[in-house]
C-alpha positions as CSV (number, residue, x, y, z in Angstrom):
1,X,0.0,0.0,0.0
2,X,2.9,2.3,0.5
3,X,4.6,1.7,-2.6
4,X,1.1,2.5,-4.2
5,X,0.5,5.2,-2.8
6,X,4.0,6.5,-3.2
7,X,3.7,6.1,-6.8
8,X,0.2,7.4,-6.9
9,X,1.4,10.8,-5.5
10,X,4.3,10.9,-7.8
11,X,2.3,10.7,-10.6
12,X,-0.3,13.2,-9.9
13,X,3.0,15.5,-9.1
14,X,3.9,15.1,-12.7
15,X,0.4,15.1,-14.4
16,X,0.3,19.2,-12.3
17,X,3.1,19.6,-14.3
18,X,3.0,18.4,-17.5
19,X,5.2,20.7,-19.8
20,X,8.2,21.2,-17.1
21,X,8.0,17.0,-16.8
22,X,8.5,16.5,-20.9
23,X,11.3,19.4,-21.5
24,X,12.9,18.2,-18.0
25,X,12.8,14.7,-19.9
26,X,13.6,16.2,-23.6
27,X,17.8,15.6,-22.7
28,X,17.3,12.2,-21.4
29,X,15.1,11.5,-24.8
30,X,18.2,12.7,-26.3
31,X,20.4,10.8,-24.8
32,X,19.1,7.3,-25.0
33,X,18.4,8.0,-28.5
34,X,21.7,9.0,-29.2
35,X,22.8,6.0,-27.5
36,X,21.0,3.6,-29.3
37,X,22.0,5.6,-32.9
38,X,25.9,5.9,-32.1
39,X,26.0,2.1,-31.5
40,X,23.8,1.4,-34.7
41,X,25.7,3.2,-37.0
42,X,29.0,2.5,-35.4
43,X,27.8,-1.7,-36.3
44,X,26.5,-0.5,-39.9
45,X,30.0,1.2,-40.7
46,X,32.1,-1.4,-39.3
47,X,30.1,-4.1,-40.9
48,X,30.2,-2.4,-44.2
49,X,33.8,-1.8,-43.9
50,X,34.9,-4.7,-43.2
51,X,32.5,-6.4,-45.9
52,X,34.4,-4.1,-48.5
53,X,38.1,-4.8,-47.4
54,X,36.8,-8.5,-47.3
55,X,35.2,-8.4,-50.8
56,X,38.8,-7.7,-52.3
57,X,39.8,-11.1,-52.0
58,X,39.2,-13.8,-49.5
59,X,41.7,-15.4,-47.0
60,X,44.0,-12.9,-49.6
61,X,47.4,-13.3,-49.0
62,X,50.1,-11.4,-51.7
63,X,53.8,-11.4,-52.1
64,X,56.1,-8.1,-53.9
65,X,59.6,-7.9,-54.2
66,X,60.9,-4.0,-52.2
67,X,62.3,-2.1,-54.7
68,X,65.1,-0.3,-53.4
69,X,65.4,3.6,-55.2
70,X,68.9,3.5,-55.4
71,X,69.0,0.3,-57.7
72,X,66.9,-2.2,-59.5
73,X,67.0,-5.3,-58.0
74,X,69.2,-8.5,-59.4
75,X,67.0,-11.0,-61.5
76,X,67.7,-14.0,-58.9
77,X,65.7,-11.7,-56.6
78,X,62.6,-11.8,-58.7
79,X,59.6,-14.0,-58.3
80,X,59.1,-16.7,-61.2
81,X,56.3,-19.4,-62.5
82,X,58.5,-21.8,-60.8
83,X,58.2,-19.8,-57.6
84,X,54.4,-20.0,-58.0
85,X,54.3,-23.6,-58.5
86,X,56.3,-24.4,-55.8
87,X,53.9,-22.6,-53.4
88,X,50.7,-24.8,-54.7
89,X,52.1,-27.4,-52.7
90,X,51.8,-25.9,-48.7
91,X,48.8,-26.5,-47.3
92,X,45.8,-25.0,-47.4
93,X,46.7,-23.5,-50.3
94,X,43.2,-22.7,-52.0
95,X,44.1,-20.6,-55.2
96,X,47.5,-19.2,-56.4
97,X,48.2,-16.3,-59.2
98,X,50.6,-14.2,-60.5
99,X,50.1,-10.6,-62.5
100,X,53.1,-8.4,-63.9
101,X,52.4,-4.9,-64.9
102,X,53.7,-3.1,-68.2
103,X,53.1,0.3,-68.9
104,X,52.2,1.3,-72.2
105,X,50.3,3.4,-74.5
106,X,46.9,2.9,-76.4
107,X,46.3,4.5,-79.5
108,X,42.7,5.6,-80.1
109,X,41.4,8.1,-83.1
110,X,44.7,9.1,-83.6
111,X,45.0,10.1,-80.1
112,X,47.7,8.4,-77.4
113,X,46.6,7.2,-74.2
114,X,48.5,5.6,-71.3
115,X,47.2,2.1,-70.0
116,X,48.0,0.0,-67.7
117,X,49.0,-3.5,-69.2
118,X,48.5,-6.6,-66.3
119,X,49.4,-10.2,-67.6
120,X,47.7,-12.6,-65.4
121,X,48.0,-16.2,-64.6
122,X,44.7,-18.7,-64.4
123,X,43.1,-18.4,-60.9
124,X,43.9,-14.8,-60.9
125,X,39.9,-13.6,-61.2
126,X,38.7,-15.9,-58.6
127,X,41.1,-15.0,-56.2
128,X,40.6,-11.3,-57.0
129,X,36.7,-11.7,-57.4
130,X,36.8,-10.3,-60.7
131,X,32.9,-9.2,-62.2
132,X,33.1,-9.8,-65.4
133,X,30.3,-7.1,-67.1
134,X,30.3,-8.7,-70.7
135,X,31.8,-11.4,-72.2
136,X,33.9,-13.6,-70.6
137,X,37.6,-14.6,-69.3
138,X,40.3,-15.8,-70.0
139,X,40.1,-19.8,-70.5
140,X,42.9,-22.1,-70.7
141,X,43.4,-22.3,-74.5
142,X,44.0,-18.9,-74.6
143,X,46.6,-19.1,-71.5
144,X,48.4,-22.0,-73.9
145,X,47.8,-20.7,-77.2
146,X,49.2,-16.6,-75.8
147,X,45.7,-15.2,-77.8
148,X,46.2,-11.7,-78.4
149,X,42.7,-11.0,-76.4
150,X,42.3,-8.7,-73.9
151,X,39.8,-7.5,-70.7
152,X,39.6,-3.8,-70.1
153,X,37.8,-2.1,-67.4
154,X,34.3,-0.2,-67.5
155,X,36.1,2.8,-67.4
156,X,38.3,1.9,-69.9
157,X,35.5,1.0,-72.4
158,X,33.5,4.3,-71.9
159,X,36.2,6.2,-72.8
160,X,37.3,4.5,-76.1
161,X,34.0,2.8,-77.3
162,X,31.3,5.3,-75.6
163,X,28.1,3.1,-75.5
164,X,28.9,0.8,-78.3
165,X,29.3,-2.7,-77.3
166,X,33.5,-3.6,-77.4
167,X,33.1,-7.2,-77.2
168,X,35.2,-8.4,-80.3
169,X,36.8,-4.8,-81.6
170,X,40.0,-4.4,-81.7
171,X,42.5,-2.1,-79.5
172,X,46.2,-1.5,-80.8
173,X,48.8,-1.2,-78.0
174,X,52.4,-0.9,-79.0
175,X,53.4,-2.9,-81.9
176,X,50.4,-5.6,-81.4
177,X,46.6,-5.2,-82.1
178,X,44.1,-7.0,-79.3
179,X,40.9,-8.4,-79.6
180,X,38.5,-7.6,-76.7
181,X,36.5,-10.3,-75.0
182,X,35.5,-8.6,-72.2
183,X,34.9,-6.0,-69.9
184,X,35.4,-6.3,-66.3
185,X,35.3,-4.3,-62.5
186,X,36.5,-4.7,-58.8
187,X,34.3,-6.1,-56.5
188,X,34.7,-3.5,-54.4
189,X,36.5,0.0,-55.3
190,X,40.2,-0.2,-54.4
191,X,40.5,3.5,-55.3
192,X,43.8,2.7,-57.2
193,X,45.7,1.1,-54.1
194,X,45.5,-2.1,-56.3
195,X,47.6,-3.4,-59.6
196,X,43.6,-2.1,-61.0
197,X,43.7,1.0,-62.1
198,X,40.9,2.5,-64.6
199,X,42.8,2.6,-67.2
200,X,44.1,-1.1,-67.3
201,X,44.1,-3.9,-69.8
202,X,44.0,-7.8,-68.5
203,X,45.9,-10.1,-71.3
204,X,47.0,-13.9,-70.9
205,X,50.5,-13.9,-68.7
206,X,52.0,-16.2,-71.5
207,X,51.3,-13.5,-74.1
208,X,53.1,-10.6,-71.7
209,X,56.2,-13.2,-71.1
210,X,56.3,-13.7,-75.1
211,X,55.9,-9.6,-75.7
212,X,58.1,-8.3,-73.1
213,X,61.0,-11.3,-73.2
214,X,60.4,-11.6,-69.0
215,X,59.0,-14.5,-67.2
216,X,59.2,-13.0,-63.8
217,X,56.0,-12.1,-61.9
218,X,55.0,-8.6,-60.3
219,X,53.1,-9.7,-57.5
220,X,52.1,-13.2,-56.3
221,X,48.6,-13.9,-54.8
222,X,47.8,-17.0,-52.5
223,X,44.4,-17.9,-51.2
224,X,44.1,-19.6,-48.3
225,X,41.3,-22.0,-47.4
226,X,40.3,-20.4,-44.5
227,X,40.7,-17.0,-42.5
228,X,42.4,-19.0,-39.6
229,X,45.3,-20.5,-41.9
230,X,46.1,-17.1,-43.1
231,X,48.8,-16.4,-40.9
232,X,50.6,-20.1,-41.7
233,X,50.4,-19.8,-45.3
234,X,52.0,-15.9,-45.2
235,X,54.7,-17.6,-42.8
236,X,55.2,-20.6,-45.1
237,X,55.3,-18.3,-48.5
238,X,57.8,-16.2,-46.9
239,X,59.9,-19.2,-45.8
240,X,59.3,-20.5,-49.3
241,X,60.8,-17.3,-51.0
242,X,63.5,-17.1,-48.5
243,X,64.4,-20.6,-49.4
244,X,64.3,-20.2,-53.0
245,X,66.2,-16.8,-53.5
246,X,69.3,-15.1,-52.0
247,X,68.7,-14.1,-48.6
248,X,69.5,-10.5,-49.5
249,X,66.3,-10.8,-50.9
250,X,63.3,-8.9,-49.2
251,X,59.7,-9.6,-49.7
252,X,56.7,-7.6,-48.6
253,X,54.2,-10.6,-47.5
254,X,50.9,-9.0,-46.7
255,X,47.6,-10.1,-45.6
256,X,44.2,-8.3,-44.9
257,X,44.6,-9.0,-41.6
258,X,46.3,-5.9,-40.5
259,X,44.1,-4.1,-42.6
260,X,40.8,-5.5,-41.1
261,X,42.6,-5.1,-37.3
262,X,42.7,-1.6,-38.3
263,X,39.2,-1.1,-39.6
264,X,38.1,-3.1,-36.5
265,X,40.2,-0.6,-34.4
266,X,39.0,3.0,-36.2
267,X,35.3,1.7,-35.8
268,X,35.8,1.1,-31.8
269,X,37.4,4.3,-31.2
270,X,35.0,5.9,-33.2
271,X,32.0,4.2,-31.2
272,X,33.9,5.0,-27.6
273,X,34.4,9.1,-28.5
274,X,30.9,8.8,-30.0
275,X,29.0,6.9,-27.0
276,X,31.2,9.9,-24.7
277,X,29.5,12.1,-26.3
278,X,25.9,10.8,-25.9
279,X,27.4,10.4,-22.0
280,X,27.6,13.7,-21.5
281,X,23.9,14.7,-23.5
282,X,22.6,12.6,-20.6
283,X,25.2,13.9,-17.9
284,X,23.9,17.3,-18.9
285,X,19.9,16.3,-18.7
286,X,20.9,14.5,-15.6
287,X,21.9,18.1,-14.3
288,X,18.6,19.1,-15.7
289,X,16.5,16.5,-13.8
290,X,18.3,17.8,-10.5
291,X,17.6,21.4,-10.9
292,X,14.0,20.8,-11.6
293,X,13.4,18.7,-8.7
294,X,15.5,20.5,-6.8
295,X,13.0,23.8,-7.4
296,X,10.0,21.0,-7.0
297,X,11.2,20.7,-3.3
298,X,11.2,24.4,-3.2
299,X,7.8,24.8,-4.6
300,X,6.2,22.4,-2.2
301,X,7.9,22.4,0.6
302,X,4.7,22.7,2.3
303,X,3.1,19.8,0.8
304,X,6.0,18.0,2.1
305,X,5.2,19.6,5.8
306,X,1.8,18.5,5.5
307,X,2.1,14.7,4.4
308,X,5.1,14.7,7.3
309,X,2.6,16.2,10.0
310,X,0.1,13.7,9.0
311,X,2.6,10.6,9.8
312,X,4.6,10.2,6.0
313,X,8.0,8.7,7.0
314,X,10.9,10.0,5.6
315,X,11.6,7.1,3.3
316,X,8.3,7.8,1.8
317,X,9.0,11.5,0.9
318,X,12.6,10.1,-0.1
319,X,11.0,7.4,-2.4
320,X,8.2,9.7,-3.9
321,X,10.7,11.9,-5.4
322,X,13.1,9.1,-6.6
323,X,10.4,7.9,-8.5
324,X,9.2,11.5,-10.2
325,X,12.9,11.3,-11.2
326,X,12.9,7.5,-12.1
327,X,9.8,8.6,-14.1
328,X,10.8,11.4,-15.9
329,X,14.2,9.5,-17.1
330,X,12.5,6.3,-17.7
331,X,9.7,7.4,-19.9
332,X,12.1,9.8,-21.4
333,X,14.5,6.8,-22.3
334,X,11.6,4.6,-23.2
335,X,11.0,7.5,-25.9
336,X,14.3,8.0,-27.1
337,X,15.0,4.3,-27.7
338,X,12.1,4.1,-29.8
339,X,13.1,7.0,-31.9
340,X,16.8,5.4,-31.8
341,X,15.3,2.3,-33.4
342,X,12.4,3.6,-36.2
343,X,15.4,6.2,-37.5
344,X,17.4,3.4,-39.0
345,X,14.2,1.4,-39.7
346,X,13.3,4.7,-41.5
347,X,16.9,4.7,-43.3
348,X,16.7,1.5,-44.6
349,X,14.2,2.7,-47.2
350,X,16.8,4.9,-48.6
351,X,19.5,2.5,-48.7
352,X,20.8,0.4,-50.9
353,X,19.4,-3.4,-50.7
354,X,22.8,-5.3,-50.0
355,X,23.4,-2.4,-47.3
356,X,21.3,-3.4,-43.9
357,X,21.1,-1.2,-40.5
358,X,21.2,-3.7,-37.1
359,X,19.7,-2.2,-34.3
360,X,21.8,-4.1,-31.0
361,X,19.7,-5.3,-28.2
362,X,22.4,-4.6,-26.2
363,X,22.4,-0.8,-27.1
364,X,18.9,-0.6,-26.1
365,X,19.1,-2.5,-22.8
366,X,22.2,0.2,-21.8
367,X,20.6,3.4,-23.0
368,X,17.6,2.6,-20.5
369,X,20.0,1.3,-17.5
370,X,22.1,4.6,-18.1
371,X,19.3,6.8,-18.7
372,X,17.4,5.4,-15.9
373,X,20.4,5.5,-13.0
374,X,21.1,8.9,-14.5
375,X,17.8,10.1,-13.3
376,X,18.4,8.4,-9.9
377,X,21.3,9.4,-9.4
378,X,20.5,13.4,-9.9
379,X,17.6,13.0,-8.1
380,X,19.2,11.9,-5.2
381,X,20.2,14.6,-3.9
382,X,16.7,16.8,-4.6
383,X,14.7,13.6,-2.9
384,X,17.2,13.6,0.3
385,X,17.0,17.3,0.6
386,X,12.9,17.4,0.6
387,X,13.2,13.8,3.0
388,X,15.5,16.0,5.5
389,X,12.4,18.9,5.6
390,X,11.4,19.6,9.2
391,X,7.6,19.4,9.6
392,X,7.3,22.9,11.5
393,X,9.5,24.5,9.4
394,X,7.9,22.7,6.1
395,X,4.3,24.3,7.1
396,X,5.7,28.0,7.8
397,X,7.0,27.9,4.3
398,X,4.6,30.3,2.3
């Protein structure tokens, strides 16, 4: 019956004062929905991130000699086929290719333009996810047989062909004249920090070892089977290398691990400055909730004489105004979290389809615990002060 009538008397205290109950509430609304918005987005961005530095190549592992500017590099230091072949044999090897890059120059209506040759090796578009847009790829007769056929990138074919199809015209480069079979884009934009660029050309690695007189390989890409046996097969290809070439030799062995550990890091820090920041929208309504109920006390520090001369203990006055507190930064979370949750349902309307929003549970369960103990907390202090009233002095108040 206490507990009843405690709440009862809270309530009508906040139903005499509507508008000072909602804007007292407004920061805690803020809060929580910031809360539940900051962790939402922080999961959308990390998720998509990591889905895009994924998409580049799974279980991705890829070798490069370090060119030193002071010389070139001795040819025993190079990578070969041999190399390549040799490394099909550790385990859990999945896929294995090799590219070498040429520049050169593409003539086009009489007009020069710089491209981008890449000679690749079979496996190389599965490993590097490839889309092919038209046409096809390379197969393996054309591998044997050193076709003079070539993939060029959308970019590519905008520029010389416009909106005519290029599927079987011919491009000249250099002293040869290629037959285009297809056209082809990334996965995912690399933004140039790959061997594709937009200007480049894709042709069979036996034809760029018969056209330039080299054999040796740019850059070597291993697939492993799984993401755990990354770090053994980027140990074992750098032990292979090592084994195979002078040990003056260096080799940059890289994975997308350190680049996912990144991405992973950024997006925490990122969700930790961001969730500070909804901290202190809710310290500051906290501070809110204690001024108001602080001048609550004030305002009826009679009423609070009157309910004490008529026997109300001082837990009960204590209680009453932790629950107009609790109240106003309850129902102002409960708010919040609900317009933390229909924004991104709203958003995903706007999105595109492959691209989805998750709400966390979690984030909702924490913005109502921290909006909730912020009220009690900052109400403390209003509730103990109108609990510690004297009676007498409580009913002289005017």
């Amino acid at each position: 019956m206490v507990i009843r009538e405690t709440i009862s008397v809270a309530i009508d205290a906040l139903r005499a004062n509507k508008l000072r109950a909602m804007l007292t509430s407004l920061g805690v609304i803020i809060g929580s929905a910031s809360i539940v918005l900051v962790v939402t987005v922080a999961l959308s961005s990390r998720k998509f991130v990591l889905s895009q530095i994924e998409a580049v190549g799974a279980n991705l592992v890829w070798v490069e000699l370090v060119q030193r500017p002071d010389k070139a590099p001795p040819l025993s230091y190079e990578m070969t086929l041999e190399d390549m072949e040799a490394a099909k044999s550790i385990p859990h090897v999945a896929a294995i290719a090799g590219t070498r890059e040429h520049p050169m120059t593409m003539t086009v209506d009489g007009v020069d333009r710089a491209v981008n040759l890449v000679g690749v090796t079979e496996g190389y578009q599965n490993i590097r996810r490839l889309l092919i847009i038209r046409g096809r790829y390379f197969d393996t007769a054309d591998m044997e047989m050193r076709s003079k056929v070539c993939l060029i990138t959308t970019q590519l074919a905008e520029r010389i062909f416009g909106q005519e199809n290029p599927i079987r015209r011919p491009i000249r480069m250099g002293e040869l004249t290629f037959t285009v079979i297809g056209v082809f884009r990334e996965r995912v934009e690399t933004f140039g920090l790959s061997e594709i660029q937009e200007n480049s050309v894709l042709i069979p690695f036996t034809l760029m070892k018969y056209y330039t007189g080299t054999e040796y390989l740019g850059l070597l890409d291993v697939q492993a089977d799984k993401s755990e046996d990354v770090p053994s097969v980027q140990r074992q290809v750098a032990l292979l290398l090592r084994s195979r070439h002078p040990a003056e030799a260096d080799y940059k062995v890289q994975t997308l691990t350190a680049i996912l550990g990144a991405a992973r890091n950024i997006s925490l820090a990122l969700t930790v400055v961001l969730i500070i920041i909804a901290a202190i929208a809710l310290l500051i309504s906290g501070i809110g909730i204690m001024n108001i109920m602080l001048v609550t006390v004030t305002e009826r520090t009679r009423e609070i004489g009157i309910r004490k001369a008529i026997g109300a203990a001082r837990r009960e006055i204590l209680y009453q105004f932790l629950v107009e507190s609790f109240f106003i930064s309850g129902g102002g979370a409960v708010v919040g979290i609900l317009l933390g949750i229909a924004l991104p349902v709203i958003a995903q309307y706007f999105l595109p389809g492959n691209l989805r929003v998750p709400v966390s549970g979690s984030s909702v369960v924490i913005a109502f615990v921290v909006s909730c103990s912020t009220g009690l907390f900052f109400g403390y202090l209003p509730a103990n002060q109108a609990a510690s009233l004297q009676p007498v002095e409580s009913l002289r108040y005017e």
